[in-house]
C-alpha positions, 0 to 999 in steps of 0.5 A: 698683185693687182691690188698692189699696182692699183695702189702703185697707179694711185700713189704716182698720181697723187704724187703728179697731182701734188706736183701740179699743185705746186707749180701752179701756184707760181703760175698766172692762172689760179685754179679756183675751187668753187664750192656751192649749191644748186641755186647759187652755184651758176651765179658765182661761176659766171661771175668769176669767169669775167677775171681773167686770172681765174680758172673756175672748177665748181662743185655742187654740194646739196647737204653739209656732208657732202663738203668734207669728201669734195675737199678731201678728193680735191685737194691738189686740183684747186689753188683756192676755195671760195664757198657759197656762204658762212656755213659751208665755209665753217664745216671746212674751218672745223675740219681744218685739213684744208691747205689752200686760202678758204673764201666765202661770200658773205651775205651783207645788207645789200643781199638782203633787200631783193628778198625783203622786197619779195615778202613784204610786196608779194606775201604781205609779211612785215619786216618785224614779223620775220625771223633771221640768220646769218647777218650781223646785228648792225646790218639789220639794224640799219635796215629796220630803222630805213623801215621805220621800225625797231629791230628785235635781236633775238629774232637773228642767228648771227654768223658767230652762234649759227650751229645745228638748231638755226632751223629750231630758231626759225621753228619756235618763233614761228610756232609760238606766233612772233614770226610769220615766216623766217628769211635764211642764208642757208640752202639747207636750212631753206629745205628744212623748214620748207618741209616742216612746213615753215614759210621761209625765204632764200636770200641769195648773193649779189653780184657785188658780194660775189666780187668783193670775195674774188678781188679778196682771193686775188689780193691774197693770191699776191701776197702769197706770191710774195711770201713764197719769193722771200728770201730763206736762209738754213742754218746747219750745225752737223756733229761731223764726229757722230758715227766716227770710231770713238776708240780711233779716228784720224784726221784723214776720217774726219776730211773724208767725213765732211766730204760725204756731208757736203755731198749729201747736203748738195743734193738736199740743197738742190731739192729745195733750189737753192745754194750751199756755202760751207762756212766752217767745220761743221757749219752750212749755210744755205740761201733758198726761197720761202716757197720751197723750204714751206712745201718740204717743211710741210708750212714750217711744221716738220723736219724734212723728211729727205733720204740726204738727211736721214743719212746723216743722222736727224740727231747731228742735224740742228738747223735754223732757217730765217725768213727776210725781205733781204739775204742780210735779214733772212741770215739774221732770222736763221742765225737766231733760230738756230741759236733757239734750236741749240736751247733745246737739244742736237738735232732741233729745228727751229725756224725764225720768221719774217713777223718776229715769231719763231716757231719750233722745235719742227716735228716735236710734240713741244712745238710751240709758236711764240714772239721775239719782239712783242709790245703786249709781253714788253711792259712784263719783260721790264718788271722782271728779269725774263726776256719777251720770248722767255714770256711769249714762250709760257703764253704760248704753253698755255694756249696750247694745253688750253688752261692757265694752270701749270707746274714747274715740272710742266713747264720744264717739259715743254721748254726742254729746261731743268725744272730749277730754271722753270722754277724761277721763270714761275718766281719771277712772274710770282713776285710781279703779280702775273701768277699766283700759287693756287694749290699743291699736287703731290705727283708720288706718296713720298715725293715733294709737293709740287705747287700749281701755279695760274699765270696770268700774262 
């Protein structure tokens, strides 16, 4: 019994957090995750404490595993993360179960010359006799030349290959004796080669980078406002004969039956504060905002998981919503998404947004995004007889299961199509020189070969 109301306490204040999350996100103050260590961390908060618009929460971290509990435990307390360099900031991304905007300070040359002044003045070591990470090749370049000497690229550890052996990067060239001591951006790097006995030195940020990150958080912070204000439009088509009597039903049933949908709808409606219009048997409209529909849809991801619509049957619910700047233009946008989600099957959701992409069936395994007006996919659209979301769509299979090879039963699967039509969306782009046969694969001991086509778009 005890464990259980524990589970009940812990349940309603994840709820409450979540609730608190979402309300502030509309509020003037954004609650700012600051995720740093020891040496750093003092530093960024009083910097971020000079913008009004920010409420700090730091958290210090001293190991890269301490990263993923900090952001798992406080998930709905921040509105956005700024970490205190790349590194900590790539553990997040490769998590990637974080919701919130993710910053970080970047170590730009002007980080750079404080240590240098420190090594070179203090420690006698020459600017060509130290090893690097976290930099970019241009940036140190431009340094080495205002020293009057060449930069050697193998000496860095750019942010792009920055992987667990940065320390046996320092440690080798330190070892065989190209170096004499290494400069890091990263605490635990530091740490380590310290330790081993590496001389090293610990590049901090300016105060500048610092505020570069927060006028970016800002900016972001904006833009996010406005996306979450756009207009949203729903588009419903309900089966109102799903669950009717298929021997016998009257007039009076069915009148009785849109009742009850209209009821249900309402309350849905009021959930995601918006209004229902009833534009013919079976048929909704409903106008909302982007925000909304975004936090029930888990970011346009899954079907709203709401008791109204699981009592009509998922299965007679097809919807389309349409992101726009205007009412006429988010209409637009759902009533082609729900035109898209009507290819598919009775009870898909696909939803159209304001960048020309649509995204969809929501929920599903074939959940694919792809563009409806696209320059890269116009010129094949010319060439062939398939239209650019047709193209988009198999660019879009493709990326998802991470190969350019596919069969037509394959692409019928994903593109919920007979495999005839596959078929020919594959001969098409065949005949114009996009894909080619490759091989064969016989899938059963006396079925037909199928061919194994690479797309290339």
């Amino acid at each position: 019994m005890f464990k259980i109301s524990k589970y009940l306490q812990w349940f309603q204040s994840k709820i409450l957090r979540k609730k608190e999350y979402n309300e502030s996100r509309l509020a003037m103050t954004i609650r700012l995750g600051l995720l740093g260590v020891e040496d750093n961390l003092q530093l960024i908060e009083s910097v971020a404490k000079e913008y009004s618009e920010f409420t700090t929460l730091p958290f210090l971290h001293s190991s890269r595993e301490e990263i993923i509990d900090i952001l798992e435990s406080h998930q709905y307390d921040v509105d956005m993360w700024l970490f205190s360099g790349y590194s900590p900031y790539s553990v997040a991304k490769k998590w990637g179960k974080v919701n919130q905007p993710m910053f970080f300070i970047e170590y730009t040359g002007s980080c750079l010359y404080k240590t240098l002044y420190h090594a070179l003045y203090h420690h006698n070591v020459n600017i060509n006799e130290l090893s690097f990470d976290g930099f970019t090749p241009s940036e140190l370049k431009q340094i080495f030349e205002g020293f009057g000497v060449s930069f050697i690229p193998d000496y860095l550890k750019t942010y792009e290959s920055l992987n667990d052996n940065i320390v046996e990067h320092h440690y080798k060239l330190w070892k065989k004796g190209k170096t004499k001591a290494a400069v890091t951006c990263i605490w635990d790097v530091f740490n380590k080669l310290k330790k081993i006995g590496v001389p090293v030195f610990r590049v901090n940020p300016t105060k500048s980078a610092i505020q570069s990150a927060l006028n970016m958080a800002l900016r972001t912070h904006e833009m996010l406002l406005f996306k979450d204000r756009q207009i949203a439009v729903q588009m419903i088509e309900i089966d109102t004969m799903s669950g009717l009597s298929k021997n016998m039903y009257s007039s009076d049933e069915i009148y009785n039956k849109e009742i009850q949908i209209t009821q249900k709808l309402l309350i849905y409606t009021k959930k995601v504060q918006g209004s229902l219009k009833a534009v013919g048997p079976g048929r909704y409209v409903i106008f909302s905002t982007r925000g909304s529909l975004s936090d029930i849809t888990q970011n346009f991801t899954a079907v709203p998981d709401i008791e109204e619509l699981h009592q009509l049957s998922q299965r007679a619910v097809t919807c389309g919503i349409g992101i726009g700047q205007s009412a006429y233009e988010a209409e637009i946008h759902a009533a082609k998404a729900l035109f898209h989600a009507k290819e598919y099957e009775n009870g898909a959701w696909m939803v159209f947004l304001d960048n020309k992409t649509i995204n969809g069936p929501l929920g599903k395994p074939e959940n694919i995004t792809y563009s409806y007006e696209s320059k890269k996919f116009q010129t094949i659209s010319e060439q062939t007889s398939l239209s650019v979301a047709t193209i988009s769509k198999v660019d879009s299979i493709l990326k998802k299961i991470g190969k350019t090879e596919i069969t037509a039963h394959e692409l019928a699967q994903h593109l919920q199509i007979i495999p005839r039509s596959a078929r020919r969306i594959l001969d098409q782009l065949l005949k114009k020189g996009y894909a080619k046969e490759i091989a064969e694969e016989a899938p059963h001991p006396r079925g037909r070969p199928r061919k194994i086509y690479q797309v290339s778009l």
